[in-house]
C-alpha positions as CSV (number, residue, x, y, z in Angstrom):
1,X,19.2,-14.2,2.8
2,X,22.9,-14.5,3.8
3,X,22.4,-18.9,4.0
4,X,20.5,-18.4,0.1
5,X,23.5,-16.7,-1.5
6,X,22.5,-13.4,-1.4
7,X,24.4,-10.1,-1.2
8,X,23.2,-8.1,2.1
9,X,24.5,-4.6,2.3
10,X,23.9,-2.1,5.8
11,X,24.5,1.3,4.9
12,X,24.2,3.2,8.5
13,X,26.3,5.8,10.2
14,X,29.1,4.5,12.2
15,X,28.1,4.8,15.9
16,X,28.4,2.5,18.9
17,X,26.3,0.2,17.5
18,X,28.5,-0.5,14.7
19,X,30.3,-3.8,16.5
20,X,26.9,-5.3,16.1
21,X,26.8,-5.4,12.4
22,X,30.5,-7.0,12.0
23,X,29.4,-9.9,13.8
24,X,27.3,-11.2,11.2
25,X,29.9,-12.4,8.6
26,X,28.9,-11.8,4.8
27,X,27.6,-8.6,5.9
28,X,29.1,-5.6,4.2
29,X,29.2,-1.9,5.9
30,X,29.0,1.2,4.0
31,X,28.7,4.9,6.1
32,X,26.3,7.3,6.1
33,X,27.5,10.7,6.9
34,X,24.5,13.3,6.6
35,X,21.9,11.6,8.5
36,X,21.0,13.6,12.1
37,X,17.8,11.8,13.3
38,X,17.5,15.1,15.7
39,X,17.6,17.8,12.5
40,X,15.1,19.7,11.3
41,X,17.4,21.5,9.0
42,X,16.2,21.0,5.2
43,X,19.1,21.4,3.8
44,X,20.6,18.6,5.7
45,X,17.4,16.4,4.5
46,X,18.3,17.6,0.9
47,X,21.8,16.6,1.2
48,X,20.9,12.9,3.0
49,X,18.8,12.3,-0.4
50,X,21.9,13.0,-2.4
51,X,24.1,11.2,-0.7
52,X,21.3,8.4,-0.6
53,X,20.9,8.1,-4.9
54,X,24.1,8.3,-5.2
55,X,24.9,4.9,-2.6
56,X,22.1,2.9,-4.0
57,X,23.3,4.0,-7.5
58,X,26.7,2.8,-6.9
59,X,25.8,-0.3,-5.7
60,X,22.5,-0.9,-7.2
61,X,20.6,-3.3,-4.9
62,X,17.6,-5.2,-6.1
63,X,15.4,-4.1,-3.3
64,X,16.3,-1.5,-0.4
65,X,14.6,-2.0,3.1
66,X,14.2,1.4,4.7
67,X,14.5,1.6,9.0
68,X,12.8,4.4,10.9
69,X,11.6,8.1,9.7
70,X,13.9,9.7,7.7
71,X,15.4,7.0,6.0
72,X,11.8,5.5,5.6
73,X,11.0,9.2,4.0
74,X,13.9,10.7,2.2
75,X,15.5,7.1,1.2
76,X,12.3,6.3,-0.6
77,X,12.6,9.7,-2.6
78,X,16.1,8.1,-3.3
79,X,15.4,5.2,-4.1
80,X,12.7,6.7,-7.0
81,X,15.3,8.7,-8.0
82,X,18.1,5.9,-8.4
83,X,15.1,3.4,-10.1
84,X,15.2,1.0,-6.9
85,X,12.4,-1.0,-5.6
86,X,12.2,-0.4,-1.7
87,X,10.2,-1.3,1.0
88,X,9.8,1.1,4.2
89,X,9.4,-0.1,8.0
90,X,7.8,2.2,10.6
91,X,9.4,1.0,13.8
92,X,7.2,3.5,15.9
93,X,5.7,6.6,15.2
94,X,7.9,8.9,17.7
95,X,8.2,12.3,18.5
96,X,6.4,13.9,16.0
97,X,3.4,12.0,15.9
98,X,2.9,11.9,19.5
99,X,3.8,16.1,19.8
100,X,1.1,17.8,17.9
101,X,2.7,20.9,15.9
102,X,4.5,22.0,12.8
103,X,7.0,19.0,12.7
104,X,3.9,16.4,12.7
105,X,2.1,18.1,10.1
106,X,5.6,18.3,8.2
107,X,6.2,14.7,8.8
108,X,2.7,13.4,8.0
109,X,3.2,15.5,4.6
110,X,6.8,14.0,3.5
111,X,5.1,10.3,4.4
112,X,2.3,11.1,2.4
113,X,4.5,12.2,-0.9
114,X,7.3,9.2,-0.1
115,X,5.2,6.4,0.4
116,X,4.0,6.4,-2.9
117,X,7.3,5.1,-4.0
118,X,7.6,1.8,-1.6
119,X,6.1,-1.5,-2.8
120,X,5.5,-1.9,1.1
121,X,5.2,-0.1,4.1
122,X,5.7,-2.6,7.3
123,X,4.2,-1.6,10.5
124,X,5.2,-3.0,14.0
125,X,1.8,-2.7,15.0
126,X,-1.8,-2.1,13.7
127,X,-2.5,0.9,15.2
128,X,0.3,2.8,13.3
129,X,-1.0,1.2,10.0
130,X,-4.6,2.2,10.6
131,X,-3.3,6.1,11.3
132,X,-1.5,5.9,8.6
133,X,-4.7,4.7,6.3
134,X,-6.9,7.3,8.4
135,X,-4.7,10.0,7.9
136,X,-4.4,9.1,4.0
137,X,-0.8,8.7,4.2
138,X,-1.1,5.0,2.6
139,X,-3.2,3.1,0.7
140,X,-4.4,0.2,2.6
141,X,-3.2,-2.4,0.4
142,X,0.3,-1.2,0.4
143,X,0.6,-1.8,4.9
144,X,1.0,-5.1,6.3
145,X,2.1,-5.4,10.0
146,X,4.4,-7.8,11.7
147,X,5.0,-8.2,15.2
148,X,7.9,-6.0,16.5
149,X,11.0,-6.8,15.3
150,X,10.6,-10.3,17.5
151,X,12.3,-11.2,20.5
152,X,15.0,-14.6,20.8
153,X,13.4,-16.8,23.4
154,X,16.4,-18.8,23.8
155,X,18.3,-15.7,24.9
156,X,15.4,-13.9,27.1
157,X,14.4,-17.8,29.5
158,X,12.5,-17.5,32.5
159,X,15.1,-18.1,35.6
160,X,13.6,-18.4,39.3
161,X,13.1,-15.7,41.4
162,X,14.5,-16.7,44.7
163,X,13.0,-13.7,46.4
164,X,11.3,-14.1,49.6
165,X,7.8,-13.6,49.2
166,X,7.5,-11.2,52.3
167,X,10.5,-9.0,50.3
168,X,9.2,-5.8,49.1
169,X,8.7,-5.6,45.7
170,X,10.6,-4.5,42.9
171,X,9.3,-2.1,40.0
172,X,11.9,-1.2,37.1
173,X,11.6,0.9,34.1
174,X,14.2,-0.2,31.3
175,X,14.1,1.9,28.7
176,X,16.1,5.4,26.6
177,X,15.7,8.0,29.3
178,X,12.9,10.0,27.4
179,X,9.9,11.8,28.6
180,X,7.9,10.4,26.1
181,X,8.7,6.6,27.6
182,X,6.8,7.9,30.9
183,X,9.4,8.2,32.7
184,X,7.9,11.3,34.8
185,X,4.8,9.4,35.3
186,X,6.9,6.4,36.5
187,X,8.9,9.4,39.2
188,X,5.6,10.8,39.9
189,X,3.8,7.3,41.0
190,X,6.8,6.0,42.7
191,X,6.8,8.9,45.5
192,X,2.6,8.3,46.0
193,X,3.8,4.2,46.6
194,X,6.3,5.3,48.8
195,X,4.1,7.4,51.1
196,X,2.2,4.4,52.0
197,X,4.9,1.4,51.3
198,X,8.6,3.1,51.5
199,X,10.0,-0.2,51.4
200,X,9.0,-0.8,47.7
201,X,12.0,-0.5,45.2
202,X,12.1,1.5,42.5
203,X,14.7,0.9,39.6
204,X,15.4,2.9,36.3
205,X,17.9,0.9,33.7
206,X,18.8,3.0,30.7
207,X,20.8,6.2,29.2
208,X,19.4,9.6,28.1
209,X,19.1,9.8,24.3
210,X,20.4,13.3,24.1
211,X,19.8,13.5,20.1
212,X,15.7,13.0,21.3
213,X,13.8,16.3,22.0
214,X,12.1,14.3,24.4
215,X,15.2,13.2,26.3
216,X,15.2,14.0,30.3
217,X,17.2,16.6,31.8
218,X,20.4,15.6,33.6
219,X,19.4,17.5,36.4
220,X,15.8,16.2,36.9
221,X,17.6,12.1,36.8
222,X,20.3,13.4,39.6
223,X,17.1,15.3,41.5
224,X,15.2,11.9,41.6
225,X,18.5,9.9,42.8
226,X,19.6,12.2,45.1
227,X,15.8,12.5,47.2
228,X,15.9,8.6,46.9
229,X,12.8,8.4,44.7
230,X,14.5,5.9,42.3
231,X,17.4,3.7,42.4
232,X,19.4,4.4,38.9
233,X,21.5,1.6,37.4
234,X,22.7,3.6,34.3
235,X,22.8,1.5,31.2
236,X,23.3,-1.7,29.9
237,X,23.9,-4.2,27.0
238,X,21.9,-6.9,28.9
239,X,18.8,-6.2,30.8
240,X,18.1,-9.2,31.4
241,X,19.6,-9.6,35.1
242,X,17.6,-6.6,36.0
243,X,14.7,-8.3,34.6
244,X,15.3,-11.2,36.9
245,X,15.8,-9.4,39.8
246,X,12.9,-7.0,39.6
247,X,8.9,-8.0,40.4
248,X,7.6,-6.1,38.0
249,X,8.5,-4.5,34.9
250,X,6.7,-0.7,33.8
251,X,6.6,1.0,31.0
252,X,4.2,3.8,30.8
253,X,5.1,5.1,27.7
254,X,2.8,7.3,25.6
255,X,2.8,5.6,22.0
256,X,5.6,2.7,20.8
257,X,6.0,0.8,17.5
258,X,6.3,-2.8,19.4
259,X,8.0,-2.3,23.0
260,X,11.0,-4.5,23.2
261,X,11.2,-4.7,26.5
262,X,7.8,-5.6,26.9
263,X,8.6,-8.6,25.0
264,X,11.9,-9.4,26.5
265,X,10.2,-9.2,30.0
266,X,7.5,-11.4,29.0
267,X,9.7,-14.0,27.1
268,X,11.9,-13.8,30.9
269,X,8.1,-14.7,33.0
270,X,7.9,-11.0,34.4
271,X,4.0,-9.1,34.8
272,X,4.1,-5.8,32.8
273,X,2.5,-2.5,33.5
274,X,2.3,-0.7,30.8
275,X,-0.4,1.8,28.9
276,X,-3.0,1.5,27.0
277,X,-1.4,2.3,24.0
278,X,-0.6,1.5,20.4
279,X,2.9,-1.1,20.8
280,X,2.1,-1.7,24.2
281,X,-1.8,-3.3,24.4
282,X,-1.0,-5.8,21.4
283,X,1.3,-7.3,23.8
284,X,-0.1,-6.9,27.4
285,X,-3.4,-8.5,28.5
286,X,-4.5,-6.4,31.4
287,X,-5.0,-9.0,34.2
288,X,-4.0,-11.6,32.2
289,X,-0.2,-11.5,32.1
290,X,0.1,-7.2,33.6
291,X,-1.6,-4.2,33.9
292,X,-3.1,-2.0,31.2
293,X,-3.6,2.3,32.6
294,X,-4.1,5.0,30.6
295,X,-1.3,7.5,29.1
296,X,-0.1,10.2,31.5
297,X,-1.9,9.0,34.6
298,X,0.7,8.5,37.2
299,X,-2.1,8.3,39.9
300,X,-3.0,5.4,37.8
301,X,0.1,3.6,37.6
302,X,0.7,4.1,41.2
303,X,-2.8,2.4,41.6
304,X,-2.0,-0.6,39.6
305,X,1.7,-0.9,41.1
306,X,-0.6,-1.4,44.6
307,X,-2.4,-3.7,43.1
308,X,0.1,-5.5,41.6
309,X,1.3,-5.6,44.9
310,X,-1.7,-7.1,47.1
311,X,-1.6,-10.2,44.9
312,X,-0.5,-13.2,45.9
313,X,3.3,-14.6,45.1
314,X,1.0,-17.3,43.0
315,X,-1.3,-14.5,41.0
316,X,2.3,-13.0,40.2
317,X,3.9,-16.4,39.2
318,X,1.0,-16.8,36.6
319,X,0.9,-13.6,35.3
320,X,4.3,-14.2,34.4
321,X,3.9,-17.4,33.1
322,X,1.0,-16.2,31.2
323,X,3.3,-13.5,29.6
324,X,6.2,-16.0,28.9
325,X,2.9,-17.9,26.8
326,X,1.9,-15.2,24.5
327,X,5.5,-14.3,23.6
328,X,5.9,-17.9,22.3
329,X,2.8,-17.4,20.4
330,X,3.2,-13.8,19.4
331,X,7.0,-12.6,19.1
332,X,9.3,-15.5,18.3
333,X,12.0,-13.6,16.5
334,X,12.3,-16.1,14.2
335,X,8.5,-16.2,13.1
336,X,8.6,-12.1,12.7
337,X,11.8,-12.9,10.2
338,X,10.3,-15.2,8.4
339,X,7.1,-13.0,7.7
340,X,9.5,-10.1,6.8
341,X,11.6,-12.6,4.5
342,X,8.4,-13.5,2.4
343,X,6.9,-9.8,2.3
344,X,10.9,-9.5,0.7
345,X,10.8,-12.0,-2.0
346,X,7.0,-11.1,-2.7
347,X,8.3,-6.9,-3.3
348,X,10.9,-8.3,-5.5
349,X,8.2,-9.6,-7.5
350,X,6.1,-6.6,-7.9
351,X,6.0,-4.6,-10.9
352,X,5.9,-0.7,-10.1
């Protein structure tokens, strides 16, 4: 967009992540200061859309691009209200989706009433946009999916594992430090491995998103270091040496939009577990390039990490390769952007 001449905005609240968006030059920055991704407090919600019309009626974009749940809901109403066209992507479904209760029902009802006001709702994967059709939150024509948000293959490259193949493996979960990422299952099936095969490694890469109500408890991380269950790294702005260095990587998370991780490890030539899930399948084979188990089965994962394990150094090698494969075909970042850029130019088209 930036190359074509045109104006890009980000309007975001200023967090750590903030460096990012001043390394792309052209790009201008303006704050958000009532959106609380962990509130439930209407009043909040009320005061996000305010603050929301009154941005995007300052500045008056020709097309707004919503990212995750409540901008996707309450910055549609906004952007109604401020005569905007908009488009809204679902990045995952989250929380409330996977949770049954009062705050999925709430949530399915504010997507139902705010979706009527995109030109188009982008989905990371085609489960999400088939709920979303089931559950009458969208009319079909109005979803299109795209795969994840991509992942730069020059960045993520395949470098040689100069293990020995008699070394015990190496299983790593990489990931925000949240229940709902499987990271109990991934504790749980870890000691059964170890009963049999205590040599066996078992790393966790990441940081607890305290603003989740899914995110661990501090003590239950130190309890699982401190009986030796897991080796913890903490976090990281670059997996990928952890990537390298591990066997295996395992996600057994219970619903994502498109798991980046799972692409990065693929795009870097590692197997995957991971569960039979929406984000996770579209991008795992099971026994092609990983291991596919069901959701909340940590006897399950510990059976596929054995298996994993019995197979040869060559079976591994192609499983990897197999995975570095299908991320060429599937998730060159550059491919997703340029699908995103045309479903872009085509909303600016529309007529409402």
């Amino acid at each position: 967009m930036l190359d074509e001449g045109h104006e890009v905005i980000v309007m975001a609240p200023v967090d750590e992540y903030i460096s990012y968006q001043w390394k792309i030059q052209g790009v201008q920055h303006f704050p958000i200061h009532q959106l609380r991704r962990d509130s439930i407090n209407p009043v909040r919600d009320i005061k996000l859309t305010a603050e929301l019309t009154g941005l995007y009626k300052k500045h008056k974009p020709d097309l707004i691009i919503h990212y995750t749940v409540k901008p996707n809901i309450y910055g549609g109403i906004a952007a109604r209200l401020a005569g905007i066209p908009s488009i809204a992507v679902v990045t995952g479904l989250g929380y409330a989706f996977i949770h049954n209760g009062f705050v999925k029902q709430t949530t399915m009802k504010l997507y139902r009433f705010s979706s009527r006001f995109h030109r188009k709702v982008v989905f990371e994967n085609q489960d999400d946009k088939q709920l979303f059709v089931e559950e009458r939150l969208l009319n079909a024509d109005k979803g299109v999916t795209v795969k994840g948000c991509g992942v730069d293959l020059n960045y993520y490259t395949p470098v040689n594992n100069t293990k020995l193949p008699d070394t015990p493996a190496t299983f790593t979960f990489i990931g925000r430090l949240l229940y709902d990422k499987g990271i109990q299952e991934f504790i749980e099936a870890a000691r059964i491995v170890k009963e049999t095969n205590p040599e066996m490694k078992f790393w966790i890469v990441g940081e607890i998103d305290r603003d989740n109500p899914s995110a661990i408890h501090e003590g239950d991380l130190l309890k699982w270091v401190q009986d030796e269950t897991v080796e913890y790294h903490g976090a990281t702005q670059d997996v990928r040496s952890f990537i390298n260095q591990s066997d295996c990587i395992v996600l057994p998370s219970y619903r994502e939009g498109m798991s980046r991780v799972i692409m990065e490890a693929m795009a870097m030539e590692r197997p995957v577990i991971t569960t039979d899930t929406a984000g996770c399948r579209e991008a795992v084979q099971h026994q092609y390039n990983g291991l596919l188990i069901p959701v909340r089965d940590s006897k399950a994962l510990a059976k596929a990490m054995l298996q994993f394990n019995a197979l040869s150094p060559d079976a591994k090698k192609l499983m990897g390769v197999r995975g570095r494969q299908r991320a060429v075909e599937m998730f060159d970042e550059n491919e997703v952007a340029e699908v995103i850029y045309v479903i872009i130019t085509e909303s600016l088209k529309e007529k409402d």
